[in-house]
PDB file of N, CA, C and O in Angstrom, chain B, residues numbered from 101:
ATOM      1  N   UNK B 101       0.812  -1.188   0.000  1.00  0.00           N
ATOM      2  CA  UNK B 101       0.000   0.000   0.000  1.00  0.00           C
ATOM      3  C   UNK B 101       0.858   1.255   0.000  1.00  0.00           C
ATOM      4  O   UNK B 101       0.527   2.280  -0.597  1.00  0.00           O
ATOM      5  N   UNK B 102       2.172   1.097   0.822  1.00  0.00           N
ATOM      6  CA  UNK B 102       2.569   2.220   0.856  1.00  0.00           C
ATOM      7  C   UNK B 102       3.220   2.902  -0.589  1.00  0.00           C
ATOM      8  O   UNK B 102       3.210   4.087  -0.923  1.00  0.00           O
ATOM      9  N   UNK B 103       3.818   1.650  -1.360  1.00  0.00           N
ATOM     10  CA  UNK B 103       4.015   1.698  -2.749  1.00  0.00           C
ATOM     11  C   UNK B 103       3.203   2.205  -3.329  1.00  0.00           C
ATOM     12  O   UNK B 103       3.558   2.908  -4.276  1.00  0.00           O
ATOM     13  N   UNK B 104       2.150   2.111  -3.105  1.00  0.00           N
ATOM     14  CA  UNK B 104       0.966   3.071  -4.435  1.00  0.00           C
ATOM     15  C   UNK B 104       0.636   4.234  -4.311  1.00  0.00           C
ATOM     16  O   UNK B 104       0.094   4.992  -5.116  1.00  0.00           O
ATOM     17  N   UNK B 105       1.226   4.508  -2.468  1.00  0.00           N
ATOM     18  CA  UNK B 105       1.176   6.672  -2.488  1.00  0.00           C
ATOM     19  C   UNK B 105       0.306   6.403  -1.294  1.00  0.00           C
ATOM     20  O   UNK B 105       0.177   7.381  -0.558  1.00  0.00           O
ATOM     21  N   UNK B 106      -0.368   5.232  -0.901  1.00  0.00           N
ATOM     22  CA  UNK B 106      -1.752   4.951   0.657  1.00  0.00           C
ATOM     23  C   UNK B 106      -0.200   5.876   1.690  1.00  0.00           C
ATOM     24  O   UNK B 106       1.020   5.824   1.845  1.00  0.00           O
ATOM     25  N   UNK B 107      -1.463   6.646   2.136  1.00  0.00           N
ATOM     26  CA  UNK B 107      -0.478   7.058   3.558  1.00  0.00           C
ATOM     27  C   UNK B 107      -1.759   7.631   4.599  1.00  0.00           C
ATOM     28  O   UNK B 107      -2.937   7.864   4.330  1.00  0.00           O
ATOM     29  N   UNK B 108      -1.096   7.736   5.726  1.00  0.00           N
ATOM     30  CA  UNK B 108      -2.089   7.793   6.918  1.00  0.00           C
ATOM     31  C   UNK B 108      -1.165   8.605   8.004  1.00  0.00           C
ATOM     32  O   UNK B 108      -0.074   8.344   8.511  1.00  0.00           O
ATOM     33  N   UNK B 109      -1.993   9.603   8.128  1.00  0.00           N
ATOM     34  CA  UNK B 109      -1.544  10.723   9.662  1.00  0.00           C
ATOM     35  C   UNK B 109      -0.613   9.328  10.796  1.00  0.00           C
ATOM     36  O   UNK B 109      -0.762   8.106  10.775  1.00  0.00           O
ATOM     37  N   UNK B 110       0.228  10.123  11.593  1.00  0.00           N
ATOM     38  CA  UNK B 110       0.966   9.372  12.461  1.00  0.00           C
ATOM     39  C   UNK B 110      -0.318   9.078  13.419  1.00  0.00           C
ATOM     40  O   UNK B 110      -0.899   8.001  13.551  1.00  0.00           O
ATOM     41  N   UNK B 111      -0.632  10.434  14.109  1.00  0.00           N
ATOM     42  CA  UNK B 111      -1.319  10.294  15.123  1.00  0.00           C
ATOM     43  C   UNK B 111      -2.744   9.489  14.706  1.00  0.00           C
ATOM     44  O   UNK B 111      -3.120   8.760  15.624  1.00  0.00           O
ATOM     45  N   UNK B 112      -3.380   9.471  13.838  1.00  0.00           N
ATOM     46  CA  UNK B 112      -4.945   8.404  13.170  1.00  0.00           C
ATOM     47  C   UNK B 112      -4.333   7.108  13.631  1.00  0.00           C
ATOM     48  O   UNK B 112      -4.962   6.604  14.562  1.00  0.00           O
ATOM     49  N   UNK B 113      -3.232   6.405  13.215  1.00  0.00           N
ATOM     50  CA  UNK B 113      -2.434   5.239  13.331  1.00  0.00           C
ATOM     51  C   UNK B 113      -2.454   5.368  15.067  1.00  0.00           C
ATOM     52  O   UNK B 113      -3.169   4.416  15.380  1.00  0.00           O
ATOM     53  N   UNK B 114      -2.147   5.874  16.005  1.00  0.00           N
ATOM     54  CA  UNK B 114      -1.719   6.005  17.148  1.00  0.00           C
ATOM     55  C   UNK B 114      -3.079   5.880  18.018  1.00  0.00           C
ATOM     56  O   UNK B 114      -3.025   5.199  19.042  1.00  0.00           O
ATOM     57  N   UNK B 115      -4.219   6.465  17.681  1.00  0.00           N
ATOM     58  CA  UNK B 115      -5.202   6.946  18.059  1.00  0.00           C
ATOM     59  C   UNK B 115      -6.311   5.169  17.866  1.00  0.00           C
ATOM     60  O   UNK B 115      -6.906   4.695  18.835  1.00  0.00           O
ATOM     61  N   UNK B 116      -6.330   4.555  16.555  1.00  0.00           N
ATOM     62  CA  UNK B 116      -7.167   3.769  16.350  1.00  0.00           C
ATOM     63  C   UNK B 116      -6.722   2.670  17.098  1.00  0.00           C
ATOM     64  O   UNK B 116      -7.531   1.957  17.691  1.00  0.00           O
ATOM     65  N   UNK B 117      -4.623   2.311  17.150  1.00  0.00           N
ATOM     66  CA  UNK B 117      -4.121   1.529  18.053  1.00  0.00           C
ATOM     67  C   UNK B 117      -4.613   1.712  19.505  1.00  0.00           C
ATOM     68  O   UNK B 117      -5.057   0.743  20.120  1.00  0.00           O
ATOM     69  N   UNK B 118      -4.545   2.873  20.033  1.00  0.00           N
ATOM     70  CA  UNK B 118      -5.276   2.680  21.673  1.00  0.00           C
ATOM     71  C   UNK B 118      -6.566   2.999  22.147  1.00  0.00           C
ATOM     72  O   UNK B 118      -7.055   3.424  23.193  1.00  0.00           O
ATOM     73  N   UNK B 119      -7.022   2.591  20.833  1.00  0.00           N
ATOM     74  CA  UNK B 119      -8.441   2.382  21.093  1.00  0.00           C
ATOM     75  C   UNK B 119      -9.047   0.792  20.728  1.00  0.00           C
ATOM     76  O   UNK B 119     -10.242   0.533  20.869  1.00  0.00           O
ATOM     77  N   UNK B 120      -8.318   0.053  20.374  1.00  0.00           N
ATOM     78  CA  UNK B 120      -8.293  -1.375  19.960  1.00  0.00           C
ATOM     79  C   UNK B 120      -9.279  -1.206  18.518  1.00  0.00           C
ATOM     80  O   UNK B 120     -10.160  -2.015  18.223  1.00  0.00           O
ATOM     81  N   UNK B 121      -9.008  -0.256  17.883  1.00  0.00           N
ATOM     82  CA  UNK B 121      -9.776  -0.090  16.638  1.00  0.00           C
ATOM     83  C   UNK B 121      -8.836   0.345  15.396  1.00  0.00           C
ATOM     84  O   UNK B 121      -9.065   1.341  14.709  1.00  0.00           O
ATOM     85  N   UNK B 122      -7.912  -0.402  15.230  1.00  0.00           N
ATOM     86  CA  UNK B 122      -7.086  -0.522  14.037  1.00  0.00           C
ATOM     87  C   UNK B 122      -7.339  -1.096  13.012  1.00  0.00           C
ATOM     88  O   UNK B 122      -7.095  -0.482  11.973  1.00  0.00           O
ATOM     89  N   UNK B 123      -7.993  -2.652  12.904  1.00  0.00           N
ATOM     90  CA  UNK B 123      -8.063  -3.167  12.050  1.00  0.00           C
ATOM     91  C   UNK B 123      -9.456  -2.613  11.043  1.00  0.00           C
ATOM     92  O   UNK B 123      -9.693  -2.483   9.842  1.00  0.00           O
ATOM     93  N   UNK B 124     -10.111  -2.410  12.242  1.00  0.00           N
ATOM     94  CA  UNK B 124     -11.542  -1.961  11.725  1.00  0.00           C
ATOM     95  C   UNK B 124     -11.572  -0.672  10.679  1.00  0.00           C
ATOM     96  O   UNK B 124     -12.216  -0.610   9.631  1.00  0.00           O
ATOM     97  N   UNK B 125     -10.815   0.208  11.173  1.00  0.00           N
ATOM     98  CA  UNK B 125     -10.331   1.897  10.893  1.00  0.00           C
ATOM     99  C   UNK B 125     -10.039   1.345   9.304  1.00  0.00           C
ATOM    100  O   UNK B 125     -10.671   1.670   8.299  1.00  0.00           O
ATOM    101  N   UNK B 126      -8.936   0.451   9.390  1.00  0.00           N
ATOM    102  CA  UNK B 126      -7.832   0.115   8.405  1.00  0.00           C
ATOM    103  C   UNK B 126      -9.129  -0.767   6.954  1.00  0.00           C
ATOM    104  O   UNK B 126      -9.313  -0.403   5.792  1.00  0.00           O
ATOM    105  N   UNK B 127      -9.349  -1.179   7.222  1.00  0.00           N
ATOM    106  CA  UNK B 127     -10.484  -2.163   6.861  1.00  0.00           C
ATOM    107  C   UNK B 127     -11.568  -0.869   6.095  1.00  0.00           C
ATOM    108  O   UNK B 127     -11.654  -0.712   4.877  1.00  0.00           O
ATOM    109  N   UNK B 128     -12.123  -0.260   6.862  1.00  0.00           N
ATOM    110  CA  UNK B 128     -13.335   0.576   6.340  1.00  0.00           C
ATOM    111  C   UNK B 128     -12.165   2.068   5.407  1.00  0.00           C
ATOM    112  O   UNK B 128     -12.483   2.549   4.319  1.00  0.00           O
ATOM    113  N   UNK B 129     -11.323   2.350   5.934  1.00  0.00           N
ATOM    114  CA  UNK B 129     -10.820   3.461   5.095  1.00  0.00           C
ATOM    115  C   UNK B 129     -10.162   2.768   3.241  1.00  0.00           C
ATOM    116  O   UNK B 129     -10.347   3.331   2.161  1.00  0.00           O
ATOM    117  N   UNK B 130      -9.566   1.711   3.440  1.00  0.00           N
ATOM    118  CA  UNK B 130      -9.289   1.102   2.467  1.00  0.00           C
ATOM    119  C   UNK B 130     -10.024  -0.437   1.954  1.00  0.00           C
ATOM    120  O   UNK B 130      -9.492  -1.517   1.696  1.00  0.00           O
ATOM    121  N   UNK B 131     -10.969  -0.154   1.943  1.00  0.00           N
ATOM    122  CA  UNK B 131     -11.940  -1.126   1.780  1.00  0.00           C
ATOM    123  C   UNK B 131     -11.848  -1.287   0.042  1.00  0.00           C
ATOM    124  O   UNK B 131     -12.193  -2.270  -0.614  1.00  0.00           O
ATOM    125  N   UNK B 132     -11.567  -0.661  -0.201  1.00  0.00           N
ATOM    126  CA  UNK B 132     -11.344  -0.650  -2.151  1.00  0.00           C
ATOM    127  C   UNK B 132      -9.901  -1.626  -2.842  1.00  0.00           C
ATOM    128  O   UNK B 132      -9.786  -2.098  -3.973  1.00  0.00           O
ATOM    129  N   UNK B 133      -8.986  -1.677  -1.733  1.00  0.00           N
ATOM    130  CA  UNK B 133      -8.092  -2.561  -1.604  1.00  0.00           C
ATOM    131  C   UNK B 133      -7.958  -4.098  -1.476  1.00  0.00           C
ATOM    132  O   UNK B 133      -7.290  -4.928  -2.092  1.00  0.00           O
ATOM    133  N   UNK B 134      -9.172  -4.199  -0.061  1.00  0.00           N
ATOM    134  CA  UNK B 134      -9.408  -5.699   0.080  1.00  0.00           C
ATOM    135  C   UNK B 134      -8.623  -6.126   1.125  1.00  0.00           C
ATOM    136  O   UNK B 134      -8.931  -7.114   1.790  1.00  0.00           O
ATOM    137  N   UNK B 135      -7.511  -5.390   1.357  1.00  0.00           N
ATOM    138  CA  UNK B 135      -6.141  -6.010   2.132  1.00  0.00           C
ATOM    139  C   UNK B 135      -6.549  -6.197   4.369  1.00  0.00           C
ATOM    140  O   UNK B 135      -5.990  -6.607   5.386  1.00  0.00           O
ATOM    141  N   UNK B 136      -7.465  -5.748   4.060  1.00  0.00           N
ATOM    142  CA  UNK B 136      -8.057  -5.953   5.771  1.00  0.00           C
ATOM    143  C   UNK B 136      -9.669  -6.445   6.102  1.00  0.00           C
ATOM    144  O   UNK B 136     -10.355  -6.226   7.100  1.00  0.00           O
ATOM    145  N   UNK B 137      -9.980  -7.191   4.859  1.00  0.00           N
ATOM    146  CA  UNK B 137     -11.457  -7.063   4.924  1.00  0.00           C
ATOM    147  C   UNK B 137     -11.174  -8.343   5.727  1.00  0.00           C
ATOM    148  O   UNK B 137     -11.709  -8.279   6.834  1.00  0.00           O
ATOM    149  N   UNK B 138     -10.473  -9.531   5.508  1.00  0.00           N
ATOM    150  CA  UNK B 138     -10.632 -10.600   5.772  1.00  0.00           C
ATOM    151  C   UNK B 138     -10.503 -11.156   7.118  1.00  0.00           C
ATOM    152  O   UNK B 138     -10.966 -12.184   7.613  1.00  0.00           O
ATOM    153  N   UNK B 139      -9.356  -9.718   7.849  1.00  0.00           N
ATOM    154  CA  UNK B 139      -9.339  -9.891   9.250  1.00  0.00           C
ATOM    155  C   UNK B 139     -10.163  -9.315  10.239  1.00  0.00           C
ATOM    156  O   UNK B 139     -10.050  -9.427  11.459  1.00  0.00           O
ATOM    157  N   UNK B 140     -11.340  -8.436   9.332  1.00  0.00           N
ATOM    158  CA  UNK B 140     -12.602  -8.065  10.397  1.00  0.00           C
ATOM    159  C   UNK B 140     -13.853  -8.366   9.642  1.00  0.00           C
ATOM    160  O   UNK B 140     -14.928  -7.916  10.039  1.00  0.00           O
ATOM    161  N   UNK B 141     -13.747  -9.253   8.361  1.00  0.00           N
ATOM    162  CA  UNK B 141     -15.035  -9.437   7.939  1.00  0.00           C
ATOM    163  C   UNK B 141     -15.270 -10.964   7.857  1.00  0.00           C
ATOM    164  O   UNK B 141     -16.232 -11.621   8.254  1.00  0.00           O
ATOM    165  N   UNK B 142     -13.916 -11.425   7.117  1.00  0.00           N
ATOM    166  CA  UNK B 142     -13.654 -12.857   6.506  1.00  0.00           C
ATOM    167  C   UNK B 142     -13.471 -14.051   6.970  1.00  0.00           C
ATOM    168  O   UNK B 142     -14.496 -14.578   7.403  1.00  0.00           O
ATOM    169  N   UNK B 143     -12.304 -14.798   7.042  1.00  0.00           N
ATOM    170  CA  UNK B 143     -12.007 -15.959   7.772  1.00  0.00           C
ATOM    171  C   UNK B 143     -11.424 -16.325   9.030  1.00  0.00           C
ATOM    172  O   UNK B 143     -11.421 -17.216   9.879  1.00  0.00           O
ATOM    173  N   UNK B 144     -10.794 -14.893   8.658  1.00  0.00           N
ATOM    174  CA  UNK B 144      -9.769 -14.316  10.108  1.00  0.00           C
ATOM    175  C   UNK B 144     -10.375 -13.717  11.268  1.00  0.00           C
ATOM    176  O   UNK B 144      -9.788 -13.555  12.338  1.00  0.00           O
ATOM    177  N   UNK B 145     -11.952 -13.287  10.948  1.00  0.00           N
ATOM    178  CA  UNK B 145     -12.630 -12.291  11.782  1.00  0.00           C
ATOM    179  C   UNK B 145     -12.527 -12.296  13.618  1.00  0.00           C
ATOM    180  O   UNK B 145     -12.680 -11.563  14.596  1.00  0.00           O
ATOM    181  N   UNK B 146     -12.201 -13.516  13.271  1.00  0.00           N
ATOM    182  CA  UNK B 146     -12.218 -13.831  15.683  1.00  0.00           C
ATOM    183  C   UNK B 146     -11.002 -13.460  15.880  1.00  0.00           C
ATOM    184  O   UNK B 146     -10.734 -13.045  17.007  1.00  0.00           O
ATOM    185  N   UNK B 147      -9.945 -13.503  14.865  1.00  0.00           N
ATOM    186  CA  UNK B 147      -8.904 -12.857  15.463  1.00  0.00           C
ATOM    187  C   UNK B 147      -8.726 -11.580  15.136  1.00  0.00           C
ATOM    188  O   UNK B 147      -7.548 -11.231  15.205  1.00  0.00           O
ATOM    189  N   UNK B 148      -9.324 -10.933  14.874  1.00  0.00           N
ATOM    190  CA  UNK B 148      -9.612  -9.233  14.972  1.00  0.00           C
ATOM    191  C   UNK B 148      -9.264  -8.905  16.476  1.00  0.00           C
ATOM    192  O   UNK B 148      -8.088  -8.650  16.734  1.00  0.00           O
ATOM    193  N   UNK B 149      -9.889  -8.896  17.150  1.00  0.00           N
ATOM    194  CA  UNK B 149      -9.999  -9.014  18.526  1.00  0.00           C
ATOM    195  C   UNK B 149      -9.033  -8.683  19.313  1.00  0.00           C
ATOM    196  O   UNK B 149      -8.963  -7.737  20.098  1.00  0.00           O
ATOM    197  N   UNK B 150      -7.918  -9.905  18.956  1.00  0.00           N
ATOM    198  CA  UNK B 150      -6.905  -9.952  19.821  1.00  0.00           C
ATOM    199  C   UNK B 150      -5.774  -9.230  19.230  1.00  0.00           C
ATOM    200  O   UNK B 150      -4.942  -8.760  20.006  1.00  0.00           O
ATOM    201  N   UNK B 151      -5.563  -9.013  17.444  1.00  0.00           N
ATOM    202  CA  UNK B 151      -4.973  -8.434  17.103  1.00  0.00           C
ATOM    203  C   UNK B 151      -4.719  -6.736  17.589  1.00  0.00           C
ATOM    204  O   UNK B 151      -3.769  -6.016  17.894  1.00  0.00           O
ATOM    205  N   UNK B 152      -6.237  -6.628  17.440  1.00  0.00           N
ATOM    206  CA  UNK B 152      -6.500  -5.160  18.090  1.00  0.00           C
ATOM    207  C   UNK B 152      -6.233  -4.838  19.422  1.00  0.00           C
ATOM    208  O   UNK B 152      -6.003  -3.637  19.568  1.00  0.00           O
ATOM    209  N   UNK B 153      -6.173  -5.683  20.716  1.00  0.00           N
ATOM    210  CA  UNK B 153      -5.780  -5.444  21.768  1.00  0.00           C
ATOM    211  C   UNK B 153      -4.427  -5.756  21.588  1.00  0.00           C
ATOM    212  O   UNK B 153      -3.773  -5.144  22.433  1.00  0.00           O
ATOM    213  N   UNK B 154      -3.627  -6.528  20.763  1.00  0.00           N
ATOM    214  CA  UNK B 154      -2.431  -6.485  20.385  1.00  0.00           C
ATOM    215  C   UNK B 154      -1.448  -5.151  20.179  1.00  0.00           C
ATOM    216  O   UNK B 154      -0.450  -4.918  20.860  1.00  0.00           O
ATOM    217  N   UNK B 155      -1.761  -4.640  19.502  1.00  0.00           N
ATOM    218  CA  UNK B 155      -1.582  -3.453  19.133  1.00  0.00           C
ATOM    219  C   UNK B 155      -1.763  -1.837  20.031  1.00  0.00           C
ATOM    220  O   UNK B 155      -1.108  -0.796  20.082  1.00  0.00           O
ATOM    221  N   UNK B 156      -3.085  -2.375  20.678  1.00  0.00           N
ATOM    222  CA  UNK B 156      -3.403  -1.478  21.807  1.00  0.00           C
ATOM    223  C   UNK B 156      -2.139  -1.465  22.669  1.00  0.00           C
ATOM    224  O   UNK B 156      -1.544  -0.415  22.908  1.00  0.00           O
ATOM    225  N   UNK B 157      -1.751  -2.636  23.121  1.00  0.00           N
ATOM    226  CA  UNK B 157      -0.563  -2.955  24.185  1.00  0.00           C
ATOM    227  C   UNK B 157       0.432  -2.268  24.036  1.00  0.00           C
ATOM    228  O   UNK B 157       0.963  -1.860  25.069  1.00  0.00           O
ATOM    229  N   UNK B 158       1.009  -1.914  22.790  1.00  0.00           N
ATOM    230  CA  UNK B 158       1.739  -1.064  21.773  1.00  0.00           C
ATOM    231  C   UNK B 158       2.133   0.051  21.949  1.00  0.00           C
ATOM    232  O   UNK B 158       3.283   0.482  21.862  1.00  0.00           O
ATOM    233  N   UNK B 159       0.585   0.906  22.372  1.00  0.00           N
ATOM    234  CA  UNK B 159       0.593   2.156  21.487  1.00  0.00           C
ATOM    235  C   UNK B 159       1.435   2.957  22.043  1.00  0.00           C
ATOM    236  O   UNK B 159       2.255   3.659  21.452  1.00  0.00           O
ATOM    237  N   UNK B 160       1.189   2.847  23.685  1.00  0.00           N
ATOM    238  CA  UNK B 160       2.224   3.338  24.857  1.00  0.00           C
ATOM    239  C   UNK B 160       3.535   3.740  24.160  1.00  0.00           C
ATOM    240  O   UNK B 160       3.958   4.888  24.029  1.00  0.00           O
ATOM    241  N   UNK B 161       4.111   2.587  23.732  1.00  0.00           N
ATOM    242  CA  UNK B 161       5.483   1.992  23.572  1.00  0.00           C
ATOM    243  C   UNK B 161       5.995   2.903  22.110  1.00  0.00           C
ATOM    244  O   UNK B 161       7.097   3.415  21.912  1.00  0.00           O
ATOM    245  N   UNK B 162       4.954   2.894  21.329  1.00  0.00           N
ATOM    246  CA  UNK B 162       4.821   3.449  19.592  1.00  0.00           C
ATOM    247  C   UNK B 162       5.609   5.382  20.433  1.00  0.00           C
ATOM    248  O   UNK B 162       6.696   5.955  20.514  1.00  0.00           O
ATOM    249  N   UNK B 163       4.272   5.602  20.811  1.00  0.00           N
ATOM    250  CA  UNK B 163       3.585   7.376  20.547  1.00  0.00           C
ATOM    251  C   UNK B 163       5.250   7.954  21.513  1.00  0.00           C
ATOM    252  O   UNK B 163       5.680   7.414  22.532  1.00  0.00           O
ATOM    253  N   UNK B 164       5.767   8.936  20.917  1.00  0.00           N
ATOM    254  CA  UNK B 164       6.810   9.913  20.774  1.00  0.00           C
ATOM    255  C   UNK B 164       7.954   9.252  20.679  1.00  0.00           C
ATOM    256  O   UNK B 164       9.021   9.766  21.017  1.00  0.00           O
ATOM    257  N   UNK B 165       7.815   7.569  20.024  1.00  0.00           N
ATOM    258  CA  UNK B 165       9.292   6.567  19.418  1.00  0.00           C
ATOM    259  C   UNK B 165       8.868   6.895  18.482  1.00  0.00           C
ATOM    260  O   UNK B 165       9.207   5.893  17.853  1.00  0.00           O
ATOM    261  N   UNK B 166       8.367   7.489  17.761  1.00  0.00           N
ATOM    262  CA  UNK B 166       8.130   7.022  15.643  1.00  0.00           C
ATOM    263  C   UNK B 166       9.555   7.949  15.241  1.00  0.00           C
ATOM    264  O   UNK B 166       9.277   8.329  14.103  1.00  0.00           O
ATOM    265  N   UNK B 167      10.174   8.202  15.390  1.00  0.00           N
ATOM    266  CA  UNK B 167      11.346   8.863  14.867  1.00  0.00           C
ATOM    267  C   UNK B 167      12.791   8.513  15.421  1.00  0.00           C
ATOM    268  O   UNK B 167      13.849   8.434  14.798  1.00  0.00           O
ATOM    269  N   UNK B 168      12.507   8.309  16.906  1.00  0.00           N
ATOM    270  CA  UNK B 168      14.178   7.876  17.525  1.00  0.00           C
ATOM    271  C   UNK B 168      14.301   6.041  17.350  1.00  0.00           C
ATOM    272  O   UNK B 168      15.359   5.413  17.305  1.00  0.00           O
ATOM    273  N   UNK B 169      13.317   5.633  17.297  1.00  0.00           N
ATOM    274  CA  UNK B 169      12.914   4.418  17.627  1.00  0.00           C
ATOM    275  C   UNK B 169      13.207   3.436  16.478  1.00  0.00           C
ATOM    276  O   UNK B 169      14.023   2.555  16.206  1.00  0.00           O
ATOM    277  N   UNK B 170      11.642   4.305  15.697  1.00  0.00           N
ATOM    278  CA  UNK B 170      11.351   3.596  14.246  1.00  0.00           C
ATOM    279  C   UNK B 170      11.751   4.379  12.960  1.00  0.00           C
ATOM    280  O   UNK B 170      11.472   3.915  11.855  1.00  0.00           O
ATOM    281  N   UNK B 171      12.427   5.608  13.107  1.00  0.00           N
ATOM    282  CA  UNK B 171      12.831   6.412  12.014  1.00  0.00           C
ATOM    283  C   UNK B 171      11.346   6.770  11.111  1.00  0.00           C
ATOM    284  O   UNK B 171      11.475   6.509   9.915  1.00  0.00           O
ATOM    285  N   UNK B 172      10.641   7.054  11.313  1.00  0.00           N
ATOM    286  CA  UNK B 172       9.293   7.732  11.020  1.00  0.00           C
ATOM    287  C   UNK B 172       8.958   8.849  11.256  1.00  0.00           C
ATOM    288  O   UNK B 172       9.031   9.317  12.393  1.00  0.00           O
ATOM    289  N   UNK B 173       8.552   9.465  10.304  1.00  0.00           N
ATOM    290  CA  UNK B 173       8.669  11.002  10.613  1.00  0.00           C
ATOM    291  C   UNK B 173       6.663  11.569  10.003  1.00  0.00           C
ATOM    292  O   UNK B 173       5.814  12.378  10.377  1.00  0.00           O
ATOM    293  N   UNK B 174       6.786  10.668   9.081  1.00  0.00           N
ATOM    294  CA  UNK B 174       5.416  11.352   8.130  1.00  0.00           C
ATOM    295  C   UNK B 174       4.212  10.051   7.958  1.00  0.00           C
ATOM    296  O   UNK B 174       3.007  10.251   8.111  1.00  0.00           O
ATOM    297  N   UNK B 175       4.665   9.042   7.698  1.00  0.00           N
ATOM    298  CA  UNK B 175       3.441   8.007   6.848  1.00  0.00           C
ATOM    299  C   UNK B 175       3.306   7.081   8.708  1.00  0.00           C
ATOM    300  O   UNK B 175       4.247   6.679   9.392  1.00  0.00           O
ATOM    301  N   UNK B 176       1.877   7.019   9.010  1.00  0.00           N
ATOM    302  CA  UNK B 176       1.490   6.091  10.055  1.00  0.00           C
ATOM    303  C   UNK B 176       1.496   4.687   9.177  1.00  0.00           C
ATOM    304  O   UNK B 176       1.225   3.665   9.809  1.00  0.00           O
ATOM    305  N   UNK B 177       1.740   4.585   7.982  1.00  0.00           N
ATOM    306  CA  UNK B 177       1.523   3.272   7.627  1.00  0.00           C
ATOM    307  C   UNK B 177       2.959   2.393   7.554  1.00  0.00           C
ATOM    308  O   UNK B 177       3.041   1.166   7.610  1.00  0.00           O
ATOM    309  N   UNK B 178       3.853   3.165   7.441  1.00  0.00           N
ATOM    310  CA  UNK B 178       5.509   2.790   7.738  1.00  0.00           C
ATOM    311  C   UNK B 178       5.403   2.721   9.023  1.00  0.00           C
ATOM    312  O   UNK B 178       6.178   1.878   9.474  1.00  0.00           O
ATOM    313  N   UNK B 179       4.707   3.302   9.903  1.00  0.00           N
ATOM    314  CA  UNK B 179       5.258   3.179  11.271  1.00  0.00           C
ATOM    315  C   UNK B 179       4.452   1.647  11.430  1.00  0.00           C
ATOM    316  O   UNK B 179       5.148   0.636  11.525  1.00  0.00           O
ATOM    317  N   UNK B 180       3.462   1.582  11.445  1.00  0.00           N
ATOM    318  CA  UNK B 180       2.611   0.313  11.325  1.00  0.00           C
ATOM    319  C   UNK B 180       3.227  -1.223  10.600  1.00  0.00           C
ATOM    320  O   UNK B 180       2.841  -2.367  10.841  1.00  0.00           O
ATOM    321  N   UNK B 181       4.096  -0.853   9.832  1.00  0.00           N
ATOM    322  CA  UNK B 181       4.669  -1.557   9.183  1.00  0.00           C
ATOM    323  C   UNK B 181       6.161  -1.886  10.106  1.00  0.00           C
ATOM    324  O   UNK B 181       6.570  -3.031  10.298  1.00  0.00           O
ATOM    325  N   UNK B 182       6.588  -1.117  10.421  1.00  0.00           N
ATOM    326  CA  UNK B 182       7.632  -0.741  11.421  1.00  0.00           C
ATOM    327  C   UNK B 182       7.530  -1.789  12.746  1.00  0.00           C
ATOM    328  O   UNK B 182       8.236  -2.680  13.217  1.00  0.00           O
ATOM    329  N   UNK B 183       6.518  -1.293  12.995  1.00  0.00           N
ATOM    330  CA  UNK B 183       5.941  -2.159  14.338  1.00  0.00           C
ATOM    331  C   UNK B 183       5.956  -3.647  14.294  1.00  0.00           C
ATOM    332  O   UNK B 183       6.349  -4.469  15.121  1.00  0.00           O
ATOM    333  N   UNK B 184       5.359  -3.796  12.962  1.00  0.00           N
ATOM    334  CA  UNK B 184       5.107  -5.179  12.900  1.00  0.00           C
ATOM    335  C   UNK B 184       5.961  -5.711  12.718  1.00  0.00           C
ATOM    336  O   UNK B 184       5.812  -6.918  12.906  1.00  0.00           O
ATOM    337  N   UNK B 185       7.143  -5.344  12.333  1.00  0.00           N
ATOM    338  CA  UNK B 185       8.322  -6.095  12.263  1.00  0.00           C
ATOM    339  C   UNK B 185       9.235  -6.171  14.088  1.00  0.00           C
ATOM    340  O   UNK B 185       9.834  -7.011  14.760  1.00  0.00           O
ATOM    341  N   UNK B 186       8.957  -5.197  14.165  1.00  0.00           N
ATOM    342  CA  UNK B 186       9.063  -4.791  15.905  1.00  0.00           C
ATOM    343  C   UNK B 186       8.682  -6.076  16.826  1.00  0.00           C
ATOM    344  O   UNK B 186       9.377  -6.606  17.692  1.00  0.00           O
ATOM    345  N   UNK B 187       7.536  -6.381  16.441  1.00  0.00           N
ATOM    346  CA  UNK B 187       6.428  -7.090  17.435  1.00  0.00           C
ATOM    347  C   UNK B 187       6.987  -8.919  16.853  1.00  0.00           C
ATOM    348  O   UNK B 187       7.226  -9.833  17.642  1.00  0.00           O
ATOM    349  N   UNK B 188       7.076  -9.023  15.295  1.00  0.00           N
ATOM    350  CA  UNK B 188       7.646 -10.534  15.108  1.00  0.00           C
ATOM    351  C   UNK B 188       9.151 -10.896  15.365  1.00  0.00           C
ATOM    352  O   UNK B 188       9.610 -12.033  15.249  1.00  0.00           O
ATOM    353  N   UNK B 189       9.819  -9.839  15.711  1.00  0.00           N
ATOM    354  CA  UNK B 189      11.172 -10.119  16.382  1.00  0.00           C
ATOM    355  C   UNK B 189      11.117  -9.920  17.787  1.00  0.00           C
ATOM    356  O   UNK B 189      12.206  -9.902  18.361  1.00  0.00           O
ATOM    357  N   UNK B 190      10.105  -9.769  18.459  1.00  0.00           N
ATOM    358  CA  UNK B 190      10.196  -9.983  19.930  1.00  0.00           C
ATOM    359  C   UNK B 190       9.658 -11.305  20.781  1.00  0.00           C
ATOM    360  O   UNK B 190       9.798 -11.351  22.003  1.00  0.00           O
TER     361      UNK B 190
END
């Protein structure tokens, strides 16, 4: 997504994470994509849930690191991307 120009405010990214409403956010804003329907609509849907409190756990840890941390300055979707690489090496 980020390849095609998709970008997203830091703080929207920060905000939907500590609210356990990321996937959903992510899902309904790019719904023309397809790329999140499956984890709050599809096969994946029960694990919505935990992903999203996943992430919630996060946000603490994310909000005033996106630059010393994760080298992020502008796109919440690099930082998101960032993270997730964050979160499968821990």
């Amino acid at each position: 997504m980020i390849d095609l120009g998709y970008s997203e405010k830091i703080e929207a990214i920060e905000k939907e994470m500590a609210t356990e409403n990321l996937l959903e956010y992510l899902s309904s804003k790019y719904k023309d994509t397809g790329l999140f329907s499956e984890l709050v609509e599809g096969a994946y849907k029960g694990e919505a849930p935990e992903l999203n409190n996943t992430f919630s756990q996060w946000s603490g840890y994310v909000e005033g690191n996106e630059c010393r941390r994760f080298m992020v300055k502008k796109n919440g979707l690099t930082l998101l991307s960032s993270l997730c690489l964050e979160m499968l090496s821990d």
